[in-house]
C-alpha positions in Angstrom: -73.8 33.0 -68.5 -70.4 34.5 -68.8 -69.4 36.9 -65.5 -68.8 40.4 -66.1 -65.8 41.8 -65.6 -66.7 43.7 -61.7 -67.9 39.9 -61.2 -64.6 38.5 -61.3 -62.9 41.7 -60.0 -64.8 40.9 -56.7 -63.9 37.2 -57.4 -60.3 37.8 -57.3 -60.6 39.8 -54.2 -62.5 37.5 -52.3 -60.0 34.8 -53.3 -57.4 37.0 -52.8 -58.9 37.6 -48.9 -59.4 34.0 -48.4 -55.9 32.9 -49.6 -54.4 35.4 -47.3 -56.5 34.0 -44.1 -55.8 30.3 -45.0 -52.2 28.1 -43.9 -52.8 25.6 -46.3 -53.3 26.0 -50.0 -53.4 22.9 -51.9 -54.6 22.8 -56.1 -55.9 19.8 -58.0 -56.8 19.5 -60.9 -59.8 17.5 -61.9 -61.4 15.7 -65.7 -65.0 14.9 -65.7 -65.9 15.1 -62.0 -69.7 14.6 -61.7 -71.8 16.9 -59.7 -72.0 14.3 -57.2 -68.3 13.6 -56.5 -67.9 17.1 -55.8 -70.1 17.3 -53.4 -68.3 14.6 -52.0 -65.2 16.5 -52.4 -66.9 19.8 -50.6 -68.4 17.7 -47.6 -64.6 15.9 -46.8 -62.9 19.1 -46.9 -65.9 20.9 -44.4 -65.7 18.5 -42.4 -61.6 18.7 -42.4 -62.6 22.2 -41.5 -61.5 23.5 -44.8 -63.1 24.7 -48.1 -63.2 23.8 -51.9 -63.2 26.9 -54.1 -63.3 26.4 -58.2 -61.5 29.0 -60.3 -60.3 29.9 -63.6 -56.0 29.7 -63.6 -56.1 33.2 -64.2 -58.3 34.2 -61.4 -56.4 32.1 -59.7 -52.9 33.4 -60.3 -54.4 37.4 -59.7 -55.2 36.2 -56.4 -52.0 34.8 -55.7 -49.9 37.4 -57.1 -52.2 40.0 -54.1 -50.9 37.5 -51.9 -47.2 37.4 -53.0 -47.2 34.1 -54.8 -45.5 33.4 -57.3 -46.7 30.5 -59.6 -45.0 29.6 -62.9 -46.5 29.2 -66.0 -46.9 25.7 -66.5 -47.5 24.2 -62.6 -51.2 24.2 -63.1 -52.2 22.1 -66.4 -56.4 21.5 -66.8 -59.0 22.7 -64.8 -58.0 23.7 -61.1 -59.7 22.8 -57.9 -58.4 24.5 -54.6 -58.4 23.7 -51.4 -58.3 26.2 -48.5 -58.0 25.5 -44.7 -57.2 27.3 -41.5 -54.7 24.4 -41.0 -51.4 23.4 -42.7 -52.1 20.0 -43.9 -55.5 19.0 -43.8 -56.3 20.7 -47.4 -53.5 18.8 -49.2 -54.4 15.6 -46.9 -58.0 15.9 -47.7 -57.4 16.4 -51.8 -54.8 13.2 -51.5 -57.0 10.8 -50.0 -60.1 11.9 -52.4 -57.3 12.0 -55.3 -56.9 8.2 -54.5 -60.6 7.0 -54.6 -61.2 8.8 -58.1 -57.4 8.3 -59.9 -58.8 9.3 -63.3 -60.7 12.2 -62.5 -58.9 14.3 -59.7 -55.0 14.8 -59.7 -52.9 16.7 -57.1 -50.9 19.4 -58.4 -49.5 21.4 -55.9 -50.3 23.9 -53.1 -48.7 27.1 -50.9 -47.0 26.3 -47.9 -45.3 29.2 -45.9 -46.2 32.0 -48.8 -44.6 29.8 -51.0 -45.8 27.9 -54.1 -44.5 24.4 -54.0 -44.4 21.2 -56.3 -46.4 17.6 -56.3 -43.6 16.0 -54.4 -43.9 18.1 -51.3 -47.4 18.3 -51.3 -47.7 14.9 -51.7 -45.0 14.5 -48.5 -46.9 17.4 -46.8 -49.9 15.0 -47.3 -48.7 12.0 -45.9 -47.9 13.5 -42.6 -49.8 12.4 -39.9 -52.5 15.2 -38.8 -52.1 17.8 -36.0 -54.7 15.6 -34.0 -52.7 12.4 -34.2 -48.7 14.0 -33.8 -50.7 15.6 -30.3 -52.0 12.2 -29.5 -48.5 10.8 -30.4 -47.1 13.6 -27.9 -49.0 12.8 -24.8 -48.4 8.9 -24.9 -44.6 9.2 -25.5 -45.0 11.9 -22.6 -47.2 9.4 -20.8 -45.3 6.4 -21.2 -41.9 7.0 -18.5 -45.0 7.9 -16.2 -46.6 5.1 -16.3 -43.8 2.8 -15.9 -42.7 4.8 -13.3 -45.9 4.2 -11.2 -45.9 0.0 -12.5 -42.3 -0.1 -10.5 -43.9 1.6 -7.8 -46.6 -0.3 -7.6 -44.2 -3.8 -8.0 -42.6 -2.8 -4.4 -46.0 -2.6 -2.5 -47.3 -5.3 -4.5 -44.4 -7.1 -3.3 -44.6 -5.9 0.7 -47.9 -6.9 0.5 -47.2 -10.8 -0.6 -44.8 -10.8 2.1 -46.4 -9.4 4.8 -49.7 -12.0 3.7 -47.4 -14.8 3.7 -45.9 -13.8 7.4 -49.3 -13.5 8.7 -50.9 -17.0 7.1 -46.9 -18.8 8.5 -48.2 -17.2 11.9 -51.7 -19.2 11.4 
């Protein structure tokens, strides 16, 4: 059943409200997704802590012009898939890696990044960064690292007294 026209008015504004709140914005567009796989899609992005929202393109480009986003004519071809998350890159890295498993069926097209629309290249780049978990975990063992050598040096001189002082004692046996 069609929607009426309040039903998409409160569409666009909920759209509009979520784009606003969300850091990353990613769109894909998708041919002849079953049910199933988008499920599939919905239950990788939740647990990603982000959100899968279908729209019509011209829903979709209301909402983005509340939001002060402009989107050219011709950036969003077929029907649209987006992805909205509280972080940066987990959408667009979420919608890659699905994008990968199903190549006929579900195509990145773009995304939002700083209030800005932006092409397939930099998503796809934006994508392929590693995730705020891992860059974090990468943080702490380059800080960890000097440390730990630090205390192996350390360790080498009493490790070293130690022999010493055993050998001295088992001479004196």
């Amino acid at each position: 059943m069609a929607k009426t026209r309040s039903q998409k008015q409160d569409f666009v504004k909920k759209l509009a409200a979520d784009i606003g709140e969300s850091k990353g914005i990613a769109f894909a567009s998708y041919v002849k997704l079953t049910v199933k796989e988008t499920e599939e899609l919905r239950k990788k992005l939740r647990e990603a802590g982000s959100r899968l929202v279908m729209s019509k393109k011209t829903l979709l480009s209301l909402a983005l012009k509340d939001n002060n986003i402009e989107l050219a004519e011709d950036s969003l071809a077929g029907p649209v898939t987006i992805g909205l998350g509280k972080d940066e890159v987990l959408p667009a890295k979420t919608l890659y890696e699905f994008a990968k498993t199903h190549k006929d069926q579900v195509k990145l097209v773009g995304g939002v990044f700083e209030g800005a629309f932006i092409g397939l290249a930099k998503v796809t780049a934006l994508a392929s960064l590693p995730s705020k978990q891992e860059l974090l975990a990468k943080a702490v063992g380059s800080i960890k690292a000097p440390l730990s050598g630090l205390v192996n040096v350390l360790q080498g001189n009493l490790r070293g007294l130690v022999v010493a002082l055993k050998a001295i004692s088992e001479q004196k046996a």
